[in-house]
C-alpha positions in Angstrom: 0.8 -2.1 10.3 3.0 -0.1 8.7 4.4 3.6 9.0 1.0 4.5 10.2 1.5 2.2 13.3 5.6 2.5 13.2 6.2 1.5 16.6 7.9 4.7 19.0 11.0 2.4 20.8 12.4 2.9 23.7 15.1 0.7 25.3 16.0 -0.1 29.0 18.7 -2.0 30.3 17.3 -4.8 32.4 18.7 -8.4 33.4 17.2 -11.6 33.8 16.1 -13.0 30.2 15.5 -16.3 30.1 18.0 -17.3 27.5 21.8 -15.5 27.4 20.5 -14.4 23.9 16.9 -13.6 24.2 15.3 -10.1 24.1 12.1 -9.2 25.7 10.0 -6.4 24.0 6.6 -4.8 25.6 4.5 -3.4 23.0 1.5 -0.7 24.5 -1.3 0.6 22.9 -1.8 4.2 23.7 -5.3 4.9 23.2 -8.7 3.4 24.4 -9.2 1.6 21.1 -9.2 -1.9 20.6 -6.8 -2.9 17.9 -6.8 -6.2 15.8 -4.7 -8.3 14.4 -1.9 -5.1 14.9 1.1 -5.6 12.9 4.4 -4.5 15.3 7.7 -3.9 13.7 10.9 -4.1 15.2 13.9 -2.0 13.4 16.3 -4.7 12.8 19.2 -2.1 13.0 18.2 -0.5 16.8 18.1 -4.1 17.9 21.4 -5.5 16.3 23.0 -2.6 18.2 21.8 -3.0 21.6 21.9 -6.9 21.2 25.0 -8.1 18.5 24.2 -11.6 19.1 21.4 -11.9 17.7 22.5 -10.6 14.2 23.0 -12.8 11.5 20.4 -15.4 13.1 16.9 -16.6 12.0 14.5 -15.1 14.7 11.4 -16.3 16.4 8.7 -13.8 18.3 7.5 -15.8 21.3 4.0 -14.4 23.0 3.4 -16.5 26.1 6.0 -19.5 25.0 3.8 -19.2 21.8 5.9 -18.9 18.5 3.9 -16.2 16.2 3.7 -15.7 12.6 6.6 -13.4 11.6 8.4 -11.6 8.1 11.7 -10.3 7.6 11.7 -7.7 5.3 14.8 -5.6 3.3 13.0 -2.2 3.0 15.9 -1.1 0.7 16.8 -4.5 -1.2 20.1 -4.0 -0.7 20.2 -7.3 0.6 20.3 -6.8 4.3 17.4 -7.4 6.0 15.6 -3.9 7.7 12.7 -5.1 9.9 11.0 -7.7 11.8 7.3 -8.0 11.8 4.8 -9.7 13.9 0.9 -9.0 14.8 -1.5 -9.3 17.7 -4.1 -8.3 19.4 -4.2 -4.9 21.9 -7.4 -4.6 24.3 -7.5 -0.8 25.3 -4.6 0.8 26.7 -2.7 -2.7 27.2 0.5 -3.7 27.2 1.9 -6.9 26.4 5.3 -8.7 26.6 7.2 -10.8 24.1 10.2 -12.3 23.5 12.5 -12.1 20.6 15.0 -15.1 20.6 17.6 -16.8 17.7 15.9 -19.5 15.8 17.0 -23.0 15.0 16.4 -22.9 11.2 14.4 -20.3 9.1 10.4 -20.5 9.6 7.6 -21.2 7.1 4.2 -19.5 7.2 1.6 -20.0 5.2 1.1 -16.6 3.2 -2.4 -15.1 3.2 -0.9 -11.9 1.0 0.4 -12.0 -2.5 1.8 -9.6 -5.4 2.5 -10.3 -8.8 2.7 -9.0 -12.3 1.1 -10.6 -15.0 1.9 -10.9 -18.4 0.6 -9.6 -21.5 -1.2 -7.4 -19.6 0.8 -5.8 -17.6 -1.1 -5.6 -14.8 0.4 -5.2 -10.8 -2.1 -7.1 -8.6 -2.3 -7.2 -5.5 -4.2 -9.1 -2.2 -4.2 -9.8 1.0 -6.7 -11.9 3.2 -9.8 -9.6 3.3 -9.3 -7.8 -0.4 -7.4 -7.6 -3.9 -5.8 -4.6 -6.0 -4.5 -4.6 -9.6 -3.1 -1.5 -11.5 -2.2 -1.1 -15.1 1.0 -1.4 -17.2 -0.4 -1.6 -20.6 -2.7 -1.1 -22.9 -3.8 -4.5 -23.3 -6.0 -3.2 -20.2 -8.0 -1.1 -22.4 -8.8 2.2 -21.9 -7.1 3.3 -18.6 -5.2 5.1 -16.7 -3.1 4.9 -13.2 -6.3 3.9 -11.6 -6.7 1.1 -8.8 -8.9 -1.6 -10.0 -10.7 -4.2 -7.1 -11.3 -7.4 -6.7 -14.0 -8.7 -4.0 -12.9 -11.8 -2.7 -14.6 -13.5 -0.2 -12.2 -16.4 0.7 -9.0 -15.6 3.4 -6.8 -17.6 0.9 -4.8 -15.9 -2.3 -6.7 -15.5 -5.8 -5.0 -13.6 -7.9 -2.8 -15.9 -9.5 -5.6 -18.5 -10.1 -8.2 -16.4 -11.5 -5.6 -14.8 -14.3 -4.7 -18.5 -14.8 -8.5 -19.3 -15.0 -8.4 -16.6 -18.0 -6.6 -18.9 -20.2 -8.2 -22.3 -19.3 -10.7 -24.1 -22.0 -13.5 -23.4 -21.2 -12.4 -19.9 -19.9 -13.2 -19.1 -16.1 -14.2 -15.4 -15.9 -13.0 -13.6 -13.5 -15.6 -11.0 -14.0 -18.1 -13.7 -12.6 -18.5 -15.1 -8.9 -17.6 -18.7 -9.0 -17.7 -18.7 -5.2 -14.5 -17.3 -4.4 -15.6 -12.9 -5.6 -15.2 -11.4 -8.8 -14.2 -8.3 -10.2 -17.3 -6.5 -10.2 -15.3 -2.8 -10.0 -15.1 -0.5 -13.0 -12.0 1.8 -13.1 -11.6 3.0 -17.0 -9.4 6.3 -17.2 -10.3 7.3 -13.4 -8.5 7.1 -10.5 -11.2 4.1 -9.4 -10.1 3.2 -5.5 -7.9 5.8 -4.5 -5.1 6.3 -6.5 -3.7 10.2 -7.0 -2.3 12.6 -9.3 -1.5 16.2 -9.5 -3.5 19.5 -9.9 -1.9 21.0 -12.7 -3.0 24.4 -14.4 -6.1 23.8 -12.5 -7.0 20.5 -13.5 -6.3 16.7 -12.3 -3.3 15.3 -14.0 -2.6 11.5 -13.8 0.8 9.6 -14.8 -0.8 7.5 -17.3 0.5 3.7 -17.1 3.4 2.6 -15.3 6.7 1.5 -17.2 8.6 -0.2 -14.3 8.3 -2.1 -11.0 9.9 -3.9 -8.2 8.3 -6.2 -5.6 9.7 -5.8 -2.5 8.4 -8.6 0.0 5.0 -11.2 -0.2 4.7 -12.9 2.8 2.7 -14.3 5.9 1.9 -10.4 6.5 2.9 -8.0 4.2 3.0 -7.3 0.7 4.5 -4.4 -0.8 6.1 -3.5 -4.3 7.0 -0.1 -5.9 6.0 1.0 -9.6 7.6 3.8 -11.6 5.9 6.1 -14.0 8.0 7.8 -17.1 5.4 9.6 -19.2 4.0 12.7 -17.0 5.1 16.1 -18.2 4.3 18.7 -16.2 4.3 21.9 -19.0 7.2 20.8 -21.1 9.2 19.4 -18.2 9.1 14.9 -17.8 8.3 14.2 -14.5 9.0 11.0 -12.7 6.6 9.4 -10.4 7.5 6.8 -7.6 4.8 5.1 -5.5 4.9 2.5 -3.0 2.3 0.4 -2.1 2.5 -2.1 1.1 -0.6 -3.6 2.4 -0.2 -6.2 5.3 -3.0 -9.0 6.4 -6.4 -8.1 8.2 -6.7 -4.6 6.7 -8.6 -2.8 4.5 -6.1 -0.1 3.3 -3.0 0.5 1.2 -0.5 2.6 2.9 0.7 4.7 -0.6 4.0 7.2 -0.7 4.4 8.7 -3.5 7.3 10.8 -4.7 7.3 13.2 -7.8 10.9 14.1 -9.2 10.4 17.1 -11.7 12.4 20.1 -13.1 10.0 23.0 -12.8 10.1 25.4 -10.4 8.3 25.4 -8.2 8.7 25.1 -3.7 5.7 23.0 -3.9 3.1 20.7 -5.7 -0.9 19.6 -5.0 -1.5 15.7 -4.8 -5.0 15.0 -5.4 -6.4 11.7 -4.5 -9.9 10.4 -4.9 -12.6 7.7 -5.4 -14.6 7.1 -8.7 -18.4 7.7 -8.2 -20.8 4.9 -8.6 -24.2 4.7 -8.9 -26.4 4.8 -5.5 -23.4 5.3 -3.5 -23.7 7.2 -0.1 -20.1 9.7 0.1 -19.1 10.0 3.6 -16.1 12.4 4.9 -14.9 12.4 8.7 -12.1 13.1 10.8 -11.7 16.4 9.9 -12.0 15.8 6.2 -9.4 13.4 5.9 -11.4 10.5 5.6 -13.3 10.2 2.6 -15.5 7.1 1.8 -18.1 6.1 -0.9 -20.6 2.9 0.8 -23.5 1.2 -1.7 -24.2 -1.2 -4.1 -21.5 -3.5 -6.1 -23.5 -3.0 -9.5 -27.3 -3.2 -10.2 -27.7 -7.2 -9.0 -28.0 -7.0 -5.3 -27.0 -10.4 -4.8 -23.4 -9.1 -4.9 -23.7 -7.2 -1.9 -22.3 -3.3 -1.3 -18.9 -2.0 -1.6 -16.9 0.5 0.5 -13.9 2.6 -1.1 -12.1 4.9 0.9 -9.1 7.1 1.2 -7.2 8.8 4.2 -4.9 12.0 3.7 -3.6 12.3 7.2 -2.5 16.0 6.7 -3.5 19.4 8.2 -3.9 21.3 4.8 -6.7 19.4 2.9 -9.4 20.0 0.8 -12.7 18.3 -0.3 -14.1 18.5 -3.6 -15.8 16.7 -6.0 -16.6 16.7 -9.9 -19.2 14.3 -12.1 -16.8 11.5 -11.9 -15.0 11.5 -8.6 -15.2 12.6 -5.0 -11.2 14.0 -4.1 -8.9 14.8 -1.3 -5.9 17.4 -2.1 -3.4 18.8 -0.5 0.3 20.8 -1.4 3.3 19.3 -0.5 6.8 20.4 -1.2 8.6 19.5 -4.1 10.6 16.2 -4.5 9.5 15.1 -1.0 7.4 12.1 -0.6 3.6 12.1 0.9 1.8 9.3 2.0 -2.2 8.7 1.8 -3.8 5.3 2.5 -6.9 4.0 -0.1 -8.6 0.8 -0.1 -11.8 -1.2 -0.4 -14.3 -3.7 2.1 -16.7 -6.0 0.2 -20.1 -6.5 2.0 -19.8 -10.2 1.2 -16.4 -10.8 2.6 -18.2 -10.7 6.0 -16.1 -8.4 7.6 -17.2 -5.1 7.1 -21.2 -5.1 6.1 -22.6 -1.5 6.3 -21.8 1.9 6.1 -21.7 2.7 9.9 -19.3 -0.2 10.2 -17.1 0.9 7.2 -17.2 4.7 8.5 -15.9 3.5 12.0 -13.1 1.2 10.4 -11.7 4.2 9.0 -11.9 6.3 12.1 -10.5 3.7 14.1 -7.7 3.4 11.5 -6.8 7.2 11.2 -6.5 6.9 15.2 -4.0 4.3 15.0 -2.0 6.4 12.4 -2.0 9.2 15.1 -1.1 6.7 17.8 1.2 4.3 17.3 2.3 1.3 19.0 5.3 2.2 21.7 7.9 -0.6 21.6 10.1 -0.7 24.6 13.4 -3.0 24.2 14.4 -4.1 28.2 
């Protein structure tokens, strides 16, 4: 999946591929979980040195002489590719074998995950196969903030880009409707709606506002992931710049989020506070160890819409719990101009994936496990 699941590598020197230029990989999983649709990632630079051949070539990722979806991503876009990705399936404790081999041409794969900013709104938005994200750029949104909006789908395919097209049609097609595909039933305003963050400041929450500038790094098969910038925090009389990056890959729930807050005061350390916007008849759930915090219940007040599940994950050993009128909130200090990552997302009832509380509450257990046990890659 991501850093949660960055793979630990090992390499052995072994003979006996069968190609000259072929590499075989064994991915185990570590713990007595089952994991689905896992995304592996191979660091393009550790392979290039222990096998030069391959570098420069389109690659293929072969399980069982079966070619799998892959993405080649540049992290850094500096041009240069940084990492290889793939997914599959782990049963408990297993370990499995593939083969990394030069490709005849560069592959196609049809794209479940998308990113795109939209004009003149301004908005970010976000999806992959199970759920969509959007965040704000300009006021055309209304009155907001850095807040992450959702959108329930409940098709595998991509949305976003036809329901903001479906805005300007005759006769319009609202997007705040279900016209068989979701809707966006999810009401953000100036909060921080589905687990975005800010800082505690003088005692209170302080939020970036909207952000001025953005890059998308990759949209692919698997992953999508983009950076935004925000300009317009002070903190006292200091500007403070925020960086976040936002990467979600296909068949999960949850944004992996880093955020990085470049500032003059000074001070050794600051307080990210992350959190979920309350909604009415919602059940708030927190687990593993209080870095889990979920909100389960109803989309709005017409049932036939089914429930929603937000949640975020601080995977840190310093955290606190709170909660005000508006939101329920994770927080916890981290040192000054170094990044922290949290992980926030959503699971619509409808979608048919996720379709109770219970079942949310052990996706999100299951998930911080895999944080805490990633996948061990071992190059022979």
């Amino acid at each position: 999946m991501r850093q949660k699941l960055s793979a630990v590598f090992l390499f052995i020197t072994v003979t006996g591929f069968a190609q000259k230029n072929d590499v075989l990989i064994s991915v185990s999983n570590p713990i007595a979980l089952s994991r689905y649709s896992e995304t592996v990632s191979i660091d393009l630079r550790g392979l290039f040195q222990h096998h030069p051949a391959l570098k420069g070539k389109e690659l293929s990722i072969l399980e069982k002489k079966k070619v799998l979806v892959s993405q080649l991503i540049d992290n850094d876009q500096d041009g240069i590719e940084d990492e290889l990705i793939f997914q599959s399936a782990f049963a408990p404790n297993e370990t499995k074998n593939f083969v990394i081999l030069p490709a005849e041409k560069k592959q196609q794969f049809t794209s479940v995950t998308d990113c795109r900013y939209v004009l003149p709104r301004a908005d970010l938005a976000w999806e992959n196969d199970r759920i969509a994200f959007r965040i704000y750029g300009s006021v055309l949104a209304g009155n907001v903030d850095n807040g992450t909006d959702v959108w329930t789908k409940r098709v595998r395919y991509p949305i976003v880009k036809k329901w903001y097209d479906g805005e300007g049609q005759t006769p319009k097609i609202v997007y705040h409707e279900d016209h068989g595909e979701g809707a966006d039933f999810f009401s953000v305003g100036r909060s921080l709606g589905a687990g975005s963050a800010g800082l505690v400041w003088n005692g209170k929450l302080l939020q970036p506002g909207l952000f001025n500038n953005f890059r998308i790094i990759t949209t692919g098969p698997i992953r999508t992931s983009f950076e935004v910038y925000y300009t317009s925090m002070m903190l006292d009389s200091f500007p403070t710049l925020v960086s976040k990056r936002v990467s979600l890959d296909a068949g999960e729930q949850l944004n992996m989020v880093t955020e990085r807050y470049i500032t003059a005061v000074k001070t050794d350390s600051l307080t990210l506070r992350t959190g979920l916007v309350k909604r009415k008849s919602v059940t708030s759930t927190r687990s593993g160890g209080g870095r889990i915090l979920s909100l389960w219940g109803p989309v709005n007040s017409e049932t036939v819409n089914g429930e929603l599940g937000t949640a975020v994950i601080l995977p840190r050993n310093n955290i606190t719990v709170s909660e005000d009128t508006v939101h329920c909130f994770i927080t916890a200090p981290f040192a000054t101009l170094q990044q922290i990552t949290y992980y926030s997302g959503a699971a619509w009832s409808r979608m048919g994936d996720i379709t109770g509380e219970q079942q949310w509450t052990g996706y999100l257990e299951g998930f911080l496990s895999r944080i805490r046990k990633p996948l061990i890659v071992t190059f022979q």
